[in-house]
N, C-alpha and C positions, 0 to 999 in steps of 0.2 A: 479513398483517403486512408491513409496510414494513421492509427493511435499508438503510442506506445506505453502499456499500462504497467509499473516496474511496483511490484510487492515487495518491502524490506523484511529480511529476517537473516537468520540465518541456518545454516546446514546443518542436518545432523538428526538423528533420532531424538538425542538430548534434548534439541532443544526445538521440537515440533510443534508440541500445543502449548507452549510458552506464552504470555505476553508479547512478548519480543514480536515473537510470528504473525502478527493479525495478519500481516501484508501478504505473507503466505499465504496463512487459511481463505481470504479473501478470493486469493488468485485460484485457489486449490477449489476453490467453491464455484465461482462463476464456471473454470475447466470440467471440472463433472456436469452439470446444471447443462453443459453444452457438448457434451462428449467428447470433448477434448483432452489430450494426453499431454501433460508436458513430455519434452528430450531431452537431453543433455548437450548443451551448444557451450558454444566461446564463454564462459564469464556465467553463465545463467544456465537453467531450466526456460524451457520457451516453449510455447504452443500458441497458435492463431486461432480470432475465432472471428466469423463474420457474424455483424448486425446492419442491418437496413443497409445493405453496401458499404459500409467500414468493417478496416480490419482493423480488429486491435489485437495487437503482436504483446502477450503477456510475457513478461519476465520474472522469473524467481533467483535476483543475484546467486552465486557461488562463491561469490569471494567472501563468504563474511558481510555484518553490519559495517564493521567499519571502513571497510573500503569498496560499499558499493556505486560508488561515482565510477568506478571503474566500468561496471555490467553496462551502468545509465549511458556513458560516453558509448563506449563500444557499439551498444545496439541503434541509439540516434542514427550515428556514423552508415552504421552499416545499412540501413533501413530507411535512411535518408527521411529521419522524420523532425519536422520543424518544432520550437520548444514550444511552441502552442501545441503539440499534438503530444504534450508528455505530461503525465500524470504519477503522481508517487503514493503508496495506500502507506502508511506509516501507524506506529502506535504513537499514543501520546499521554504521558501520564497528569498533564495537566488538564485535563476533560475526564471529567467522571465518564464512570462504565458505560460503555452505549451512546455516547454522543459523537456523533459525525461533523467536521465541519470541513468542507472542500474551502481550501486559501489559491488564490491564484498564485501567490508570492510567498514568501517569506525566509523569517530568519531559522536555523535549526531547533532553536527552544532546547538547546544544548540536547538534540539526538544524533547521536554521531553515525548513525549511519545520510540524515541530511547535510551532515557537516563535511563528509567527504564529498559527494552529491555537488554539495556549493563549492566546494574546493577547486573539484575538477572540471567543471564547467566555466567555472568561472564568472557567477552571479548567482541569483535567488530567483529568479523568475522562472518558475514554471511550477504545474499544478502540485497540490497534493493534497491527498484528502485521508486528514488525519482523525485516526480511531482512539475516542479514548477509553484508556484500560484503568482510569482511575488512580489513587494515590493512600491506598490503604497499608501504608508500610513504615516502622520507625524509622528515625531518625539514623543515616547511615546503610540502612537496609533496600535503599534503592535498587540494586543489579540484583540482589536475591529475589523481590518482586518481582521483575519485569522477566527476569528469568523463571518465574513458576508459573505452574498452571493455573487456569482459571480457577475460581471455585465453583461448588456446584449449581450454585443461582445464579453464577453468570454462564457457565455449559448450557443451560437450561433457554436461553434468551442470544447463545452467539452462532445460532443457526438463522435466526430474523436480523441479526445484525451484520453478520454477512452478506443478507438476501438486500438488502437495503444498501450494503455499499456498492452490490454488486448494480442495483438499480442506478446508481449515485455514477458508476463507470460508463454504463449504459448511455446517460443524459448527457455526460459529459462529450464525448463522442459525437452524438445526433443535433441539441438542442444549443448547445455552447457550454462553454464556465458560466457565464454571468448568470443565464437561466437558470441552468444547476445550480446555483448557489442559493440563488433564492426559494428556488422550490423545497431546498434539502436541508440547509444551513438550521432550520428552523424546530424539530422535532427532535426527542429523544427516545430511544427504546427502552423503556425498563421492564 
């Protein structure tokens, strides 16, 4: 059975160990963890990895945050994988540092790279399991946040926060959402 696991960020040296990126570092983390190389394909970085007889086909869009409905369409399409088998690792500034919460649904919470995501699909339904990066930034100062790097006390804790979403991708995959949800929804890394 096909998973299709899609990390939001976007390209660029600039903006690597950003906020923005969890979805990356996520994807970038489980792919080493397993010896796996992303390539360079249609819309994405893509590399496969097998667990207990699932593959899950990881995607690191190329288009940009904003128009990654684009990578998400294309790869479904192409890989024939149903919206139950598709999962989205997003930042989210409304969850302090270190909290995971996998939603089987939802609205964007004004993140525009889910907002093209819902665009182009054409609903809300399907997974995502949103990282949050906290909301330590003034007034107006939002895209300068999300756009910078961590700081050093969260460097220090976003190698177990990775390991943990990577675990969170893993369940989702083998045990279902609902069970993931319960098992994971529950804990914070600090």
């Amino acid at each position: 059975m096909n998973y299709l696991i899609v990390g939001l960020g976007n390209v660029g040296d600039e903006y690597a160990d950003t906020r923005h990126n969890i979805g990356f570092m996520v994807l970038d983390a489980w792919a080493k963890a397993s010896n796996a190389v992303f390539a360079p394909q249609r819309y994405a970085a893509r590399t496969d990895i097998k667990f207990k007889g699932r593959t899950f086909i990881l995607i690191k869009p190329s288009t940009y945050m904003n128009l990654s409905g684009k990578a998400v369409n294309y790869w479904m399409q192409a890989e024939h994988v149903a919206t139950d088998n598709l999962l989205v690792v997003v930042d989210d500034l409304a969850l302090p540092f270190g909290t995971l919460r996998l939603r089987k649904q939802g609205s964007d919470g004004g993140h525009n790279g889910l907002k093209h995501i819902n665009e182009t699909l054409g609903h809300q339904n399907y997974a995502r399991l949103r990282m949050g990066i906290g909301k330590d930034f003034a007034k107006g100062q939002q895209i300068d946040y999300v756009l910078s790097a961590f700081d050093d006390d969260e460097q220090q804790t976003l190698t177990e926060l990775c390991g943990r979403a990577i675990d969170v991708l893993k369940s989702f995959g083998t045990i279902g959402l609902e069970r993931t949800m319960t098992t994971y929804n529950q804990n914070k890394i600090s």
